[in-house]
C-alpha positions in Angstrom: 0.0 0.0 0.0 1.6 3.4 -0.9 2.1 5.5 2.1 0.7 8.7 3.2 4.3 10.0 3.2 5.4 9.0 0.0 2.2 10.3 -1.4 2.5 13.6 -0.3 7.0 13.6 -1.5 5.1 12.6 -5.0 2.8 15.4 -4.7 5.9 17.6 -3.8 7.5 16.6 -6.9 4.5 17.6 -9.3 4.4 21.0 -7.0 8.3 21.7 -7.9 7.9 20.4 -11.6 4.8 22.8 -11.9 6.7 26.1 -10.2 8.4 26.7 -13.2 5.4 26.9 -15.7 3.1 29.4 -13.2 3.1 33.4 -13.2 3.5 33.4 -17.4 2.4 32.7 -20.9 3.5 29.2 -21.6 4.0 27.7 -25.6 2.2 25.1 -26.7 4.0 22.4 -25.6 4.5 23.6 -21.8 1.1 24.6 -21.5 0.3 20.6 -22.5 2.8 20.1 -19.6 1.0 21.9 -17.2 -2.6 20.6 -18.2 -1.2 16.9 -17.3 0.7 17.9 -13.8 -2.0 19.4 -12.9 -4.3 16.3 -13.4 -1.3 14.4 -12.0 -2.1 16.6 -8.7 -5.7 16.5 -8.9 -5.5 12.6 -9.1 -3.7 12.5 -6.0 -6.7 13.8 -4.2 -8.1 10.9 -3.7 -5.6 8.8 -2.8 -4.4 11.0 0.0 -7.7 11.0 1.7 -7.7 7.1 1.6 -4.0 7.1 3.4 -4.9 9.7 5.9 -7.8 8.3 7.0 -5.7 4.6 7.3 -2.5 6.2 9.0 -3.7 8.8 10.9 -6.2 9.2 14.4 -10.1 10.1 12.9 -10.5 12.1 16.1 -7.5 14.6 15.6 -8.2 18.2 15.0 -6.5 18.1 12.1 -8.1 14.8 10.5 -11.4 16.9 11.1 -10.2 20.1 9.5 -9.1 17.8 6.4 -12.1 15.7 6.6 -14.1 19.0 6.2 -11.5 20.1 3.2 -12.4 16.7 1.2 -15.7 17.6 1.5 -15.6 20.8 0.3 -13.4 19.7 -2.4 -15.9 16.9 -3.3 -19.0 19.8 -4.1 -16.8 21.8 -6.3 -15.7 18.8 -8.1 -19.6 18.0 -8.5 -20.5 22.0 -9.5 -17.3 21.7 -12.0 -19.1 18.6 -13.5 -22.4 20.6 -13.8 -20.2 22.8 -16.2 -18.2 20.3 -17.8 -22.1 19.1 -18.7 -24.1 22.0 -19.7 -21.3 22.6 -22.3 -21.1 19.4 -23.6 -20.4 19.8 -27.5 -19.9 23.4 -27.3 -17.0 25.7 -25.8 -17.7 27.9 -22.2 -19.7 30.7 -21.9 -17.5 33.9 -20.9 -19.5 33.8 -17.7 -19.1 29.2 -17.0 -15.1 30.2 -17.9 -15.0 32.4 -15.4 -16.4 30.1 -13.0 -15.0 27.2 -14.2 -11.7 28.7 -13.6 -12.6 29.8 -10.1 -13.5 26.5 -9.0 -9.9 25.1 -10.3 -8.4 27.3 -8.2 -10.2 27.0 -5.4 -9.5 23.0 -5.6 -5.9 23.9 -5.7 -6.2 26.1 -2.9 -8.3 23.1 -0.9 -5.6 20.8 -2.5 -2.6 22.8 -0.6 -4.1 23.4 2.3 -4.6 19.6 2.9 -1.4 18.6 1.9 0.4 21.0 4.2 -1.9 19.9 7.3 -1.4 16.4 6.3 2.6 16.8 6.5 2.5 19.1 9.5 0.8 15.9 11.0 3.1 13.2 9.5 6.0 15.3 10.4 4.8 16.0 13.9 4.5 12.2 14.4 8.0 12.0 13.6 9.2 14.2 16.0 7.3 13.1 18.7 8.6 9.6 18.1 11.8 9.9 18.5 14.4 12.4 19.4 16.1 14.4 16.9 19.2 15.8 15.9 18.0 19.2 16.4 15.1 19.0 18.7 15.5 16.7 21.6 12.3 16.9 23.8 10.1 20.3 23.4 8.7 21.1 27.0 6.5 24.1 26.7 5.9 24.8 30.7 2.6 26.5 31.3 1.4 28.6 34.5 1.3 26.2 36.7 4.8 25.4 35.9 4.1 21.3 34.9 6.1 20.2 31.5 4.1 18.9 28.8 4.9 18.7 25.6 4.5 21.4 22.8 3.0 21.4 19.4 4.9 21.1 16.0 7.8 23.0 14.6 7.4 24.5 11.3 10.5 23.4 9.1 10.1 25.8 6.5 7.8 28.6 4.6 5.4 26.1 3.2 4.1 25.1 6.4 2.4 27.9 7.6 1.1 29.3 11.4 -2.3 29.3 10.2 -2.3 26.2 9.0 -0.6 25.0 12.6 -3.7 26.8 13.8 -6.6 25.3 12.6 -4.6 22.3 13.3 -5.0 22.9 16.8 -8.5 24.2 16.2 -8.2 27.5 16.7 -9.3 28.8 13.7 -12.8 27.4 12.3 -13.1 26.8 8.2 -15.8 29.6 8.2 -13.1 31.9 9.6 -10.8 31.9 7.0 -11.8 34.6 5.1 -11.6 36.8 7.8 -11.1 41.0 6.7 -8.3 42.5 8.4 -9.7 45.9 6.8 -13.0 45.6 7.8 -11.4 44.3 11.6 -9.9 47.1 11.7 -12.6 49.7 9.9 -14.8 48.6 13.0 -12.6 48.9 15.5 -11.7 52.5 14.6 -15.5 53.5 13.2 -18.0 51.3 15.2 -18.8 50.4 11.5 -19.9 46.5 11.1 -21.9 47.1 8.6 -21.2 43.4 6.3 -18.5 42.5 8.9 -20.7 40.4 11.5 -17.8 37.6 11.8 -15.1 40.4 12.6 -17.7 41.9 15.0 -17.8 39.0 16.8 -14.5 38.5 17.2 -14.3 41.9 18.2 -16.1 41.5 21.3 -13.8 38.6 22.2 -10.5 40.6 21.6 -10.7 44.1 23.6 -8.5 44.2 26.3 -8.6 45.5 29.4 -5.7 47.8 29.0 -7.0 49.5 26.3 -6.0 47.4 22.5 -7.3 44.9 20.8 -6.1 41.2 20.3 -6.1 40.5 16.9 -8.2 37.3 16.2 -6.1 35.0 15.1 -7.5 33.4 12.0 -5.9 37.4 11.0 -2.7 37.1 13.2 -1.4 33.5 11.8 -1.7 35.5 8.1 0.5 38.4 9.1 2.8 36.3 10.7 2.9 34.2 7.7 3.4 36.9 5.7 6.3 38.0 8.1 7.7 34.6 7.8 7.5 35.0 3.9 9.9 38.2 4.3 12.4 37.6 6.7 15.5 36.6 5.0 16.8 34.1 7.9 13.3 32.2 7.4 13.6 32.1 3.7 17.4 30.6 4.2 16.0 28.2 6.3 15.4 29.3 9.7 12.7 26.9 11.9 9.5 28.2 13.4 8.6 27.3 16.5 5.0 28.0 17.2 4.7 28.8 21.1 1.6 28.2 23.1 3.0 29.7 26.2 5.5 32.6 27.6 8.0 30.2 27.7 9.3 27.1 25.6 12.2 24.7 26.7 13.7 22.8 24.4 16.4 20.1 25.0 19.6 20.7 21.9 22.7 18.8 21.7 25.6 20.3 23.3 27.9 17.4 22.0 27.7 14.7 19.7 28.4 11.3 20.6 31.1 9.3 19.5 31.9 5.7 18.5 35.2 3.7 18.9 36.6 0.2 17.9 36.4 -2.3 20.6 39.3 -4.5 21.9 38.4 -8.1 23.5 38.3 -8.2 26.6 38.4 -4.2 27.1 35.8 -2.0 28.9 33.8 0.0 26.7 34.0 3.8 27.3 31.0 5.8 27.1 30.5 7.8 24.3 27.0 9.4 24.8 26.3 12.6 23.3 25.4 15.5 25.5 22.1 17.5 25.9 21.8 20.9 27.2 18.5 22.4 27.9 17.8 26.2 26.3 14.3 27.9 26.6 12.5 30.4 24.3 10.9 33.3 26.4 8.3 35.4 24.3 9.5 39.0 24.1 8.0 41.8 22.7 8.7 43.2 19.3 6.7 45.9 18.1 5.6 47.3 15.0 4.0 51.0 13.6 1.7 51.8 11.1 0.3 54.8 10.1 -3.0 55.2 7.9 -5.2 57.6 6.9 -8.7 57.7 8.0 -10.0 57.6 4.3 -7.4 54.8 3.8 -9.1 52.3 6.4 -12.5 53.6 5.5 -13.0 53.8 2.0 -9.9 52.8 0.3 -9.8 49.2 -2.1 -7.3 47.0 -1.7 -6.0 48.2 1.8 -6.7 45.1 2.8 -3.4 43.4 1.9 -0.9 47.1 2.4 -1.9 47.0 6.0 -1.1 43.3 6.2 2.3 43.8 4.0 3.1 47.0 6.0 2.9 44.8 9.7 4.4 41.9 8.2 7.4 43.9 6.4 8.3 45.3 9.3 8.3 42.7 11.9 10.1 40.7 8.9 13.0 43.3 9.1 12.9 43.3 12.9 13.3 39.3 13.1 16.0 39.5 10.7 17.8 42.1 12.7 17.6 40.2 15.8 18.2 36.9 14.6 21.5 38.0 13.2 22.5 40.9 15.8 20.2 40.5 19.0 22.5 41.5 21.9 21.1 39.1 24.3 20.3 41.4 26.7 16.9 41.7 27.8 14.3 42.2 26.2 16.3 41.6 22.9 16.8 38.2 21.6 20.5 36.6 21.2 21.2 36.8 18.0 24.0 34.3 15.6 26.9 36.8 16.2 26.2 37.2 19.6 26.2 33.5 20.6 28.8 31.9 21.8 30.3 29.0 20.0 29.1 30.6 16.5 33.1 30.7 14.7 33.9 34.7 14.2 36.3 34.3 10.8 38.1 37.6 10.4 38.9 39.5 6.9 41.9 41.0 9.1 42.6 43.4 11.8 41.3 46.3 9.8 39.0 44.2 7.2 39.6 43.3 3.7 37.6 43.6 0.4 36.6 40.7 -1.2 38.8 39.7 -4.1 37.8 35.8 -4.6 35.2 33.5 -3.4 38.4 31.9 -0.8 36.8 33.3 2.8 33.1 32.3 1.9 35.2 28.6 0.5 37.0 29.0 4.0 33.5 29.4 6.1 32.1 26.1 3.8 35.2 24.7 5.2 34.9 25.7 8.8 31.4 24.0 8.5 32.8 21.1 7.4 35.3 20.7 10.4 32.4 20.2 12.9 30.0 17.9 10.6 27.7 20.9 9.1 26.7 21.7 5.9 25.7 25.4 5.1 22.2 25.7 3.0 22.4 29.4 2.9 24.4 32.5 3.0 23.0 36.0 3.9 24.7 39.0 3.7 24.6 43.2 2.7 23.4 44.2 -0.6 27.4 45.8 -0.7 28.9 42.5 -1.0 26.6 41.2 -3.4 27.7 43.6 -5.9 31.0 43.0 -4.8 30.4 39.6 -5.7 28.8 40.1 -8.9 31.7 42.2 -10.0 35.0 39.8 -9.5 36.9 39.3 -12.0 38.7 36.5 -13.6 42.2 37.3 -15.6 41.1 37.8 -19.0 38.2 40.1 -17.4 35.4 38.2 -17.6 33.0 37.3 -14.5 34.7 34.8 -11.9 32.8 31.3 -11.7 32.1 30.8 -8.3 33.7 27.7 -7.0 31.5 24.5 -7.4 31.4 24.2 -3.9 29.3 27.4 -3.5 26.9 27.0 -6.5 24.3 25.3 -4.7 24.3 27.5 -1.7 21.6 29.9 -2.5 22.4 33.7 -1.4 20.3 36.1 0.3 20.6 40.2 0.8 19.4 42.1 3.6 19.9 45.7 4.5 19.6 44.4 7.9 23.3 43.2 7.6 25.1 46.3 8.0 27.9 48.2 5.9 28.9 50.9 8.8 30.6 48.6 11.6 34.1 49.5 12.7 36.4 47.0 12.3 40.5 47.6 13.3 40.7 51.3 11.0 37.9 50.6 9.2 34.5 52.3 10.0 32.4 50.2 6.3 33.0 46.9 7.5 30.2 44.3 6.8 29.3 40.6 7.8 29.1 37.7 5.8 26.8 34.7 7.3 27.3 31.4 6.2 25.3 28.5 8.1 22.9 26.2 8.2 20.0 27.8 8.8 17.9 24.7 9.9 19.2 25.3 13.2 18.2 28.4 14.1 15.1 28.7 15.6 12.0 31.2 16.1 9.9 31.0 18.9 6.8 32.8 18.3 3.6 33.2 19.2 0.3 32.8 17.3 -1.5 35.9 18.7 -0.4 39.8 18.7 -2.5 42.7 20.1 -2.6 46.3 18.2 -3.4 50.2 20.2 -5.1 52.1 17.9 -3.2 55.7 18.4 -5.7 58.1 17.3 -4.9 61.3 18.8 -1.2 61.3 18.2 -1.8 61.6 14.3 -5.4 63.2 14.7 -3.9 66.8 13.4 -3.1 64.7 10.0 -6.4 62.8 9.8 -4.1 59.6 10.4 -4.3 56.8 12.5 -1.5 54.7 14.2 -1.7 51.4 14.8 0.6 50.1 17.2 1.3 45.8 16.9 2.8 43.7 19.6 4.3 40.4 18.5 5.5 38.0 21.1 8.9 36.0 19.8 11.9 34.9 20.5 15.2 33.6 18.7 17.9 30.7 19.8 20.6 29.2 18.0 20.1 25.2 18.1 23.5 24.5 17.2 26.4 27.1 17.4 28.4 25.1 15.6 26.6 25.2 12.3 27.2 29.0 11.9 30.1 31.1 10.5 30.5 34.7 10.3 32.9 36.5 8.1 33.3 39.8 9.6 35.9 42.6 8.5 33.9 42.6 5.0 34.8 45.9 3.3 
């Protein structure tokens, strides 16, 4: 019998065959391609509800949430059939495209979502069976102060926090399409008018000290779209999806070891060593500011206000992740921990001439077991990059060593640090991101400032996000520093 977990690798490798031929016009024979992918996908429907419902428990929160996904996905097959009828021997209508169209991608939005809650489930099974290299036991320690354990990690973009929350249940399916705009239109306007889901929530969400906590069908999809934006998530950074103030998790201090065994000789031990580290949910804030006719009349406000929040708590994650100073309430960031390796361009820096100290950092990486999956660095030294030199003038080849090590830029990495002499010294980051993890948690509150910008007819809206950052493994970083 195929498994649930080879099903959904087979769906992956349609998904990643498909990427390519999305977002533009395709020729004739790539548009053939796409059509028989995208049956290939839509086939697999079916056979992932059958392996779900033999693998995994009926009564889980997240059987239930795919259980009512299948369902939905079952009427809009049936609808699309209606269609596919009333046109038999002759093309669409303008108006049955249209809807024909809508309903295909509606079933590959119903389509993703159940894969991703299926493999959030498979993969949490995994963890919890056994301990990993990364995470050993995940203890989230509530009020009362018992241990029990915690909920999934998220191991890259594609699983999402809202996703993880309507896994847990917190989110119903008629809550999805939740409006941020018209959230926040009746929380500054005592408008509800078409916004009777948001209202209710509303009344759940106001805060004794004055805010609002945003509900969190709306929450999970900022954070998301934070996730989405912050460069140490895209290189690979884990999300750790906290359901208290603090999280403990248990992370291998020291590897064990093995050994060749004489007859007759005791056998030493050689087990490896676990250190205990916990995530504590500090406060990062964000601030918007909006016109009144923005939030009340404007189209498409919707998603700025979402992109706004989520761009800046993207930039602020990234600049704690890498630089956090530790010191309360700022996270420790990769520099800042100890046992990251600090490789030095020199007492007063160096400009890069060659690919040698990012080769050297691979190296460095190698030494302790580690493989890097992602570099980050300034904007500065990817021009740099881009503009070496070979003899005869032409571009230099990166060594083969660095060609599958995708690069990212941030502005968050940056150009002005002082270094021996130098005062434009930069940072290079080379690592395997997989092991640093964010804590955060599902839920932020907003203050609506509305005297401080009333002279402007503005509004401020002030977010609190609860996170936190922790390097799982020091060893698997390097940072060049001295970059000029």
């Amino acid at each position: 019998m195929t498994t649930l977990k080879s099903l959904l690798a087979e769906r992956q490798r349609i998904e990643e065959k498909i990427r390519p031929l999305t977002g533009r016009d395709l020729r004739a024979d790539e548009q053939r391609s796409y059509d028989r992918l995208a049956s290939q996908r839509s086939d697999l429907a079916g056979e992932l509800e059958v392996a779900a419902a033999a693998e995994l428990p009926s009564t889980s929160k997240p059987m239930q949430i795919v259980r009512n996904n299948f369902s939905a996905r079952q009427d809009k097959v049936a609808e699309l059939r209606v269609l596919d009828g009333a046109a038999a021997g002759r093309a669409y209508t303008s108006t049955e495209e249209a809807r024909a169209a809508e309903l295909r991608s509606e079933l590959e939005q119903i389509d993703q979502r159940v894969a991703t809650l299926l493999d959030m489930e498979v993969r949490g099974q995994e963890i919890g069976g056994a301990t990993s290299r990364l995470l050993g036991t995940v203890l989230d320690r509530g009020a009362g102060g018992a241990e029990t354990r915690a909920g999934s990690v998220l191991p890259d973009l594609e699983h999402r926090m809202t996703d993880w929350a309507q896994a847990r249940g917190d989110i119903r399916p008629d809550e999805r399409n939740m409006s941020f705009r018209k959230w926040v239109k009746g929380a500054v306007t005592g408008d509800w008018h078409d916004a009777e889901m948001e209202r209710r929530a509303m009344s759940e969400g106001v805060l004794a000290g004055g805010g609002f906590a945003v509900p969190t069908p709306l929450s999970t999809r900022i954070i998301d779209r934070a996730r989405n934006a912050a460069r140490v998530l895209q290189a690979g950074a884990q999300t750790v999806p906290m359901t208290s103030q603090t999280l403990k998790i248990a992370r291998v201090a020291g590897d064990q070891t093995a050994a060749w065994h004489t007859e007759n000789a005791p056998i030493g031990a050689s087990d490896m060593t676990l250190e205990s580290v916990t995530l504590t949910a500090r406060t990062l804030t964000s601030l918007v500011v909006a016109s009144r006719e923005l939030i009340e009349d404007a189209e498409g406000v919707e998603t700025a206000l979402e992109e706004a929040f989520a761009a800046q708590l993207a930039l602020s994650l990234d600049l704690a992740a890498l630089y956090g100073s530790g010191t309360a309430p700022e996270p420790r960031g990769v520099k800042n921990t100890t046992g990251v390796t600090l490789q030095s361009q020199g007492a007063n820096g160096a400009t890069l001439t060659n690919y040698d100290p990012l080769v050297d950092a691979m190296a460095t990486l190698w030494d302790f077991n580690e493989q890097a999956n992602g570099i980050i660095h300034a904007p500065r030294t990817a021009r740099t990059l881009a503009k070496l030199k070979d003899t005869t003038n032409q571009p230099l080849v990166a060594p083969e060593v660095l060609q599958g090590v995708p690069r990212y830029t941030t502005n968050q990495v940056p150009t002005n640090l002082t270094q021996g002499a130098a005062t434009t010294a930069s940072d290079i980051f080379v690592a395997d991101w997989r092991q640093l993890l964010v804590g955060v948690r599902h839920g932020f509150t907003i203050d609506v400032l509305k005297e401080r910008y009333a002279d402007n007819y503005q509004l401020g809206f002030l977010a609190h996000l609860r996170a936190d950052i922790v390097v799982a493994r020091p060893k698997a970083f390097v940072v060049v520093t001295g970059v000029i």
